[in-house]
Structures are given as C-alpha cells and as structure tokens.
Backbone as a printed PyTorch tensor [residue, N CA C, xyz], in Angstrom:
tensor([[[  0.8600,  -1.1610,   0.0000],
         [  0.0000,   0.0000,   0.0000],
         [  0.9110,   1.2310,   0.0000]],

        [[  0.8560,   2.2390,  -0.8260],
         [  1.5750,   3.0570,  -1.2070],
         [  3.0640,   2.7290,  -0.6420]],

        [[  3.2010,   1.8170,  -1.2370],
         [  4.8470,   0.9580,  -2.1920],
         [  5.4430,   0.5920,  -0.9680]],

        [[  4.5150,   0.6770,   0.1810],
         [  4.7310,  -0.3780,   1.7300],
         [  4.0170,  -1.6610,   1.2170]],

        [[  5.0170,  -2.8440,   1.4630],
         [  4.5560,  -4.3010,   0.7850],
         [  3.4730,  -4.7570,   2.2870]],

        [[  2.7750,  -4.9180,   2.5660],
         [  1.5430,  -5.3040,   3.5140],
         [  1.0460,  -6.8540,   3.1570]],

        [[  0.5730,  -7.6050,   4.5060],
         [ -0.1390,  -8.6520,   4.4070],
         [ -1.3370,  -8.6450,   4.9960]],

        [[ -2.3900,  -9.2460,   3.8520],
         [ -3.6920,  -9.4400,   4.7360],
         [ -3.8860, -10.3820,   5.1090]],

        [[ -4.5350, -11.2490,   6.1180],
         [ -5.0630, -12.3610,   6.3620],
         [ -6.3670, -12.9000,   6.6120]],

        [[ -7.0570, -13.1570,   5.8350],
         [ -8.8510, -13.5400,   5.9480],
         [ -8.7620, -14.8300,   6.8050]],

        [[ -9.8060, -14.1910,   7.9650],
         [-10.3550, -15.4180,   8.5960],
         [-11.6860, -15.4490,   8.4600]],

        [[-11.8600, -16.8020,   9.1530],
         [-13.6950, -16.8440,   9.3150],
         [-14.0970, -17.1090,  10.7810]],

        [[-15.1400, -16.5920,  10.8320],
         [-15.2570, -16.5970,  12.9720],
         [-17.0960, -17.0570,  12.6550]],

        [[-17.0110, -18.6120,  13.2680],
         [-18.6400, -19.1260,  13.0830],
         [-19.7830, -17.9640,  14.0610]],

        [[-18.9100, -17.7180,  15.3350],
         [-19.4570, -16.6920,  16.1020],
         [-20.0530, -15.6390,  15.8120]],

        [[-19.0600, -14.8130,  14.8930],
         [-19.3650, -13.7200,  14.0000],
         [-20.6900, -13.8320,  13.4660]],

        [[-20.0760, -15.0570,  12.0990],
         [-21.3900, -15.4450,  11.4720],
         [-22.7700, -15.3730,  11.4880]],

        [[-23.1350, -15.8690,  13.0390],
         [-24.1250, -15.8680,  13.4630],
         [-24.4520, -14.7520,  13.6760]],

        [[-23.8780, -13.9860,  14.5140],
         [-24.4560, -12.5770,  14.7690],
         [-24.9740, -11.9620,  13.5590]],

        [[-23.6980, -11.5630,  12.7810],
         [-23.9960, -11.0110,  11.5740],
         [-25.3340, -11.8800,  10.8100]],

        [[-25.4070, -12.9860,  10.7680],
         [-26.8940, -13.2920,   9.9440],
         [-27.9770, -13.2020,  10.6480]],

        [[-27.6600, -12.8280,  11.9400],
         [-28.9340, -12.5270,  12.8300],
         [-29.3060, -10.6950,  12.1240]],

        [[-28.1530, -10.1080,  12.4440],
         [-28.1950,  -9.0100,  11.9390],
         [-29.0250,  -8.5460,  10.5250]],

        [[-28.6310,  -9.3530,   9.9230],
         [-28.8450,  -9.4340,   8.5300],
         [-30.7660,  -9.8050,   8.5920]],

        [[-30.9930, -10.2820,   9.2340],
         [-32.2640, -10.7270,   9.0950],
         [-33.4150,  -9.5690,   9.8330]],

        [[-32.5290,  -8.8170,  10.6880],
         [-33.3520,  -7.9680,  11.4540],
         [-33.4790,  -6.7830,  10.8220]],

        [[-32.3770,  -6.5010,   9.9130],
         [-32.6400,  -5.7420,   9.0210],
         [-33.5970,  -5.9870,   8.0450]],

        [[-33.4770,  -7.4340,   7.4410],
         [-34.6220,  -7.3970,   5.7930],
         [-35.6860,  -7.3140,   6.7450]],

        [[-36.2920,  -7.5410,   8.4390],
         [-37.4690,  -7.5990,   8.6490],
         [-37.8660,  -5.8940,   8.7350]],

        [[-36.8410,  -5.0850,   8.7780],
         [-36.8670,  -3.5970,   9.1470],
         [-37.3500,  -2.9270,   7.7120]],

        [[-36.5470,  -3.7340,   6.8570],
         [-36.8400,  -3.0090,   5.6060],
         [-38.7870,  -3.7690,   4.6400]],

        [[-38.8600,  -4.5450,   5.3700],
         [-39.6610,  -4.8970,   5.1990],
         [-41.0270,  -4.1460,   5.5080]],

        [[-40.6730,  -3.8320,   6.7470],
         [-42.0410,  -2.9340,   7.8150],
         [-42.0040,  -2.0620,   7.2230]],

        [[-40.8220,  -1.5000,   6.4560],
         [-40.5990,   0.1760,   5.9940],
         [-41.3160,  -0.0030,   4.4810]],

        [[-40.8540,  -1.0000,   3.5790],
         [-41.8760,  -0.9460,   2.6200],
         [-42.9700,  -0.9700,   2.2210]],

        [[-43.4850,  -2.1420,   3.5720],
         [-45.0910,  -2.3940,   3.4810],
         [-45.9380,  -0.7580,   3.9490]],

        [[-45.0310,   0.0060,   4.9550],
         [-45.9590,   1.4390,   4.9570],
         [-45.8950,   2.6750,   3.5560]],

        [[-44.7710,   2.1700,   3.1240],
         [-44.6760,   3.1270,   1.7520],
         [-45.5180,   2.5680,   0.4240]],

        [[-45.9900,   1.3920,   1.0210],
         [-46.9510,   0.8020,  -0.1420],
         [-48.2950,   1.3720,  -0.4850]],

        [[-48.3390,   1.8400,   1.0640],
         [-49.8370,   2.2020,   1.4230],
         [-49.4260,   3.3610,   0.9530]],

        [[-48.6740,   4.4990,   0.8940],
         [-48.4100,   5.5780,   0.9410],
         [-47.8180,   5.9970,  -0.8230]],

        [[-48.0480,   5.0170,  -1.5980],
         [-47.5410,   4.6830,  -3.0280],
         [-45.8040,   5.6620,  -3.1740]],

        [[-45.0770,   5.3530,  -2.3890],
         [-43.7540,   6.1360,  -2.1300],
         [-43.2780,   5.0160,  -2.1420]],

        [[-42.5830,   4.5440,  -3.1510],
         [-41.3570,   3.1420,  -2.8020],
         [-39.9700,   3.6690,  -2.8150]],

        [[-38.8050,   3.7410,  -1.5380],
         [-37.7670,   4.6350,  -1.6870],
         [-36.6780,   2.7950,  -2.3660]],

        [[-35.6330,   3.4630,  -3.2110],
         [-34.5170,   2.2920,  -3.5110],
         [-34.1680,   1.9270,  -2.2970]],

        [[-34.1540,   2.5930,  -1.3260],
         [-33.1580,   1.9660,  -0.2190],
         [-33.9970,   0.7240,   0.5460]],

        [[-35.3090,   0.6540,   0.4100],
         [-36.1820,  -0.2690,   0.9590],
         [-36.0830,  -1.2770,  -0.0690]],

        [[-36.0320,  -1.2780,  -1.1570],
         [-36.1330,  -2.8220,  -2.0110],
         [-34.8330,  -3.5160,  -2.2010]],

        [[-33.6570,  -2.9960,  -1.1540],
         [-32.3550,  -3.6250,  -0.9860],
         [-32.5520,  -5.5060,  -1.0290]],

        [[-33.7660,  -5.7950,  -0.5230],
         [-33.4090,  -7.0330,  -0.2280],
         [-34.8770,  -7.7930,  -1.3230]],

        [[-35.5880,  -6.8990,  -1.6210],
         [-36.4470,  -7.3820,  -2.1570],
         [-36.7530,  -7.1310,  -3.9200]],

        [[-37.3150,  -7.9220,  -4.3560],
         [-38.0300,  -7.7350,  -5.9300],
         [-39.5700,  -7.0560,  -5.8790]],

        [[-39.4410,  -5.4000,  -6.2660],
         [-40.4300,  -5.0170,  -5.9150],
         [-41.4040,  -4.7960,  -7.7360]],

        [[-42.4510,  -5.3940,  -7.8310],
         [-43.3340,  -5.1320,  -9.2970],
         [-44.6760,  -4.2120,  -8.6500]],

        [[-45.0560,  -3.2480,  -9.6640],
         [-46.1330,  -2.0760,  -9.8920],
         [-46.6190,  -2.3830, -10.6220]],

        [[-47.9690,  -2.6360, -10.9130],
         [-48.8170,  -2.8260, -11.9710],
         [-50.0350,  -1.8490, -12.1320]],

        [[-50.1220,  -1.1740, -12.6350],
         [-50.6610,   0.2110, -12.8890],
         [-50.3050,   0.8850, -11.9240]],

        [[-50.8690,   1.5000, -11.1940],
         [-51.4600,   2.8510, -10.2620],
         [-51.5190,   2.2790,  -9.2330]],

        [[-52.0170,   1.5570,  -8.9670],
         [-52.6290,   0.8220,  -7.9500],
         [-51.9800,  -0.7350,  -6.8660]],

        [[-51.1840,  -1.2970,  -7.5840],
         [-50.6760,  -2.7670,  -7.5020],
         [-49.5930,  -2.6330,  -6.9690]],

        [[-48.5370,  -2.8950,  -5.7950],
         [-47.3250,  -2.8180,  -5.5080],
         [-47.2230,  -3.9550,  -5.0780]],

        [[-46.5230,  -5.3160,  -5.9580],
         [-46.3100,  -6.4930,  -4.7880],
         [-44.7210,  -6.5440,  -4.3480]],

        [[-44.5580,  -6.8950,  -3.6900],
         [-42.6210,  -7.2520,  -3.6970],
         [-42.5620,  -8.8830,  -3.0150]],

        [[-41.1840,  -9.1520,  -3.3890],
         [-41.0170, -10.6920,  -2.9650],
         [-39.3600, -10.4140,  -2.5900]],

        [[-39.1210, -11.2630,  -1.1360],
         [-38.3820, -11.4200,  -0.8790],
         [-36.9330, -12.2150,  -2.0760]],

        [[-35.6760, -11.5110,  -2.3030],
         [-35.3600, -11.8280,  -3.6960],
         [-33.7120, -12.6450,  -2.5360]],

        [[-34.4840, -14.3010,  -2.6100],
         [-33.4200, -15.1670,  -2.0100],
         [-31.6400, -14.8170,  -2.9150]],

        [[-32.0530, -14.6100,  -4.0560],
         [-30.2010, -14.4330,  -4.7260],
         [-29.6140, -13.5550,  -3.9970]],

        [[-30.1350, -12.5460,  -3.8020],
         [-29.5600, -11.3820,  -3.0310],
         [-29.3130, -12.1010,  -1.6980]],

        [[-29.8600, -12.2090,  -0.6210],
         [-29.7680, -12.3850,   0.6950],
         [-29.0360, -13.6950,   0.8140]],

        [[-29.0930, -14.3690,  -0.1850],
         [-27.9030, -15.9440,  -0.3740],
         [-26.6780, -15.5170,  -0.7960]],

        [[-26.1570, -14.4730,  -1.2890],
         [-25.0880, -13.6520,  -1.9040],
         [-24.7100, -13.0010,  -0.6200]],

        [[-25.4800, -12.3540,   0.0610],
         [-24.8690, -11.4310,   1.5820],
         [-24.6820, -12.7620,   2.7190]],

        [[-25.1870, -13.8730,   3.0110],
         [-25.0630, -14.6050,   3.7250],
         [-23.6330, -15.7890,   3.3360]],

        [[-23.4860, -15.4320,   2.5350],
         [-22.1270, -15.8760,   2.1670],
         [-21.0090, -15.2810,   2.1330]],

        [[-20.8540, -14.2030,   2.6680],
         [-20.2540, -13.2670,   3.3690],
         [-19.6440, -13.3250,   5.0120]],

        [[-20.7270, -13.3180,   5.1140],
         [-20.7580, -13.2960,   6.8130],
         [-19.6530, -14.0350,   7.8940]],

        [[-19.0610, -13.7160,   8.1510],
         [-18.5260, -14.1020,   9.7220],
         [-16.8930, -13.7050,   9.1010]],

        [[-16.6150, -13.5060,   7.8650],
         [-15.2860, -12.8650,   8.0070],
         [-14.7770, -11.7720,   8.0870]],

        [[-13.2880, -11.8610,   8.6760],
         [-12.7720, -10.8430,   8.8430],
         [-11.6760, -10.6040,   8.1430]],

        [[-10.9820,  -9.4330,   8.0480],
         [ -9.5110,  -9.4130,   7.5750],
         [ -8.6070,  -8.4870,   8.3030]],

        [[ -7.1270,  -8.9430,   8.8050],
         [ -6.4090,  -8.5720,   9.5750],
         [ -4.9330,  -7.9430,   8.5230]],

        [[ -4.9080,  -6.7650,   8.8040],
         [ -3.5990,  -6.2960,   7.8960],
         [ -2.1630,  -5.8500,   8.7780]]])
C-alpha cells in the first residue's frame, strides 16, 4: 500500500457469522415494515427494495417478494474478517 509491501489475512469466525446473519435478518425484517408502509403511501424509496423484488402494476398494484439471490449472496459473506 503506497509501495509499503503489507499482508492481509482472511479469517472466518462461526461466532461472528451468526451474529452477523442474525443481523442481517433484522434488518430485511426492518426493511420490510418500511416498505409495506410506503406501499400504502404509493412512495417506494430504492433503499427499501435492498433485499427485495419489488413489481407495480398500474397505479394501484405494488407487490414485492423477498429476492433469495440477493440475501444468499450477503449470507455468504458473513462471519469474516480481515487482519492487515
């Protein structure tokens, strides 16, 4: 890093893991509560369909579905760290 030669080392901590996918879940349920009131309110912000597939069908129709690729992509993540 600026022409200092550095080592990283990735670990994995099952401990972590857990937390963090606990984490992870308390969030999609957060973003969840937050979309279902902007549904009613026909306001869908990007930052709420982070975890979800949201479809509009006219004026009127807002469904969303929980979008497993995404949240199987962040859960495969989880519990590491890196030490430099």
């Amino acid at each position: 890093m600026d022409g200092i030669p550095i080592r990283i080392h990735m670990y994995f901590d099952p401990q972590k893991a857990v937390l963090d996918e606990k984490a992870l879940y308390d969030d999609i349920q957060r973003k969840e509560q937050a979309l279902q009131e902007l549904i009613k309110q026909k306001a869908i912000k990007a930052t709420t369909k982070k975890y979800f597939t949201v479809t509009e069908s006219g004026d009127k129709t807002i469904e969303y579905q929980l979008d497993y690729d995404k949240v199987d992509a962040l859960k495969d993540r989880l519990g590491y760290f890196a030490l430099v």
